[in-house]
N, C-alpha and C positions, 0 to 999 in steps of 0.2 A: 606697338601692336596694331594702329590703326594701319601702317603699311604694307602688312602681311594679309589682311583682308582685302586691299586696292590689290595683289598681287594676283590675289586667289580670282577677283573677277577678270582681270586680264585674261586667266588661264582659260578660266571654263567662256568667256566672249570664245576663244578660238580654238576649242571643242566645240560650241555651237556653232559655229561658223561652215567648220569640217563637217558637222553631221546633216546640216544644212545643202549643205555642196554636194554629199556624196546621195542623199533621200532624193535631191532634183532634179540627180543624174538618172537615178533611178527611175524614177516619175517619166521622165523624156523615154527613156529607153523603152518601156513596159507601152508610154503611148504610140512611137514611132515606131518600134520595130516589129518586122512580119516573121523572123525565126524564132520559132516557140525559145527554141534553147538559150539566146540573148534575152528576150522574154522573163525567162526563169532566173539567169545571172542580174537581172534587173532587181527583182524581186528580193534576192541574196543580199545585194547590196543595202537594201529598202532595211530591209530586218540589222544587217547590220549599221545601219548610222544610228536607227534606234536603239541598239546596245550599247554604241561608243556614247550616246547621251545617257541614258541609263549609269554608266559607270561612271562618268565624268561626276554627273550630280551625285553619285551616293560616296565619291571621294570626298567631295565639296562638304556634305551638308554630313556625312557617317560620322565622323570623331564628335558631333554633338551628342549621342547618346552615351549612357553612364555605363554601358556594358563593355563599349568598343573605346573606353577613356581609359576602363580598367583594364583592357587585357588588347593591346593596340593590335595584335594579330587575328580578332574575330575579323569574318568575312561578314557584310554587309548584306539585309536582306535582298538589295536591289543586287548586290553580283552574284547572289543564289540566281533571281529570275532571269540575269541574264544566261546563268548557267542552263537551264531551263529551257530558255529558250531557243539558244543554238542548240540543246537535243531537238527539239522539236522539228526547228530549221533541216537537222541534218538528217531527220525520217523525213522528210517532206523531199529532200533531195533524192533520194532513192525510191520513193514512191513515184514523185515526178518524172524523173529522169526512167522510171519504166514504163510509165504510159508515154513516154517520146521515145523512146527506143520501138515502142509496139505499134505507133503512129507511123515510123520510119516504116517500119518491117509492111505492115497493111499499103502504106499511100506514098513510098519511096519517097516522100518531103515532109519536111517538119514546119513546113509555110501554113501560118493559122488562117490566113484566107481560104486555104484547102478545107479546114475541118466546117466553115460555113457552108461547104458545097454537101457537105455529109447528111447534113441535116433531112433535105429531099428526097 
């Protein structure tokens, strides 16, 4: 039994690892780049490594409660919220993606040093 638990942390070390890599990708991206639109795929990515740890952990640690022991097929409250939250994510992409399309259309660039000349 004890080997199945050294197993289980292997796993989730390399789901955090991944989630790690992919948030610092994001982080660089969101700092370094001037197109809003890579900008916003930065973002995406940001939200998603947060879900893949979200999910990773509530695999890990779900089967302890006595509801998801008795009926192995409940979904977990952490992959409701990630449900949740990529609704959220994907109004945000259509929201987003229409003030850049309306950015385009006003100032033919989507370059965010543009929208600080706006301000004047």
């Amino acid at each position: 039994m004890e080997g199945l638990g050294e197993a289980r942390i292997m796993e989730i070390k390399w789901y955090i690892g991944l989630a790690v890599a992919l948030f610092c990708t994001g982080i660089v991206g969101v700092l370094t780049r001037r197109n809003s639109i890579i900008i916003f795929m930065c973002i995406e990515l940001m939200l998603n490594a947060v879900n893949l740890l979200l999910v990773a952990f509530s695999k890990m640690h779900g089967g302890a409660s006595a509801v998801v022991q008795s009926n192995p097929n409940v979904v977990s409250d952490a992959q409701i919220f990630v449900f949740f939250i990529m609704v959220v994510a994907a109004a945000e992409v259509s929201v987003g993606l229409a003030i850049i399309v309306m950015l385009y259309r006003n100032t033919h660039s989507v370059d965010v040093n543009f929208l600080n000349r706006l301000k004047n």
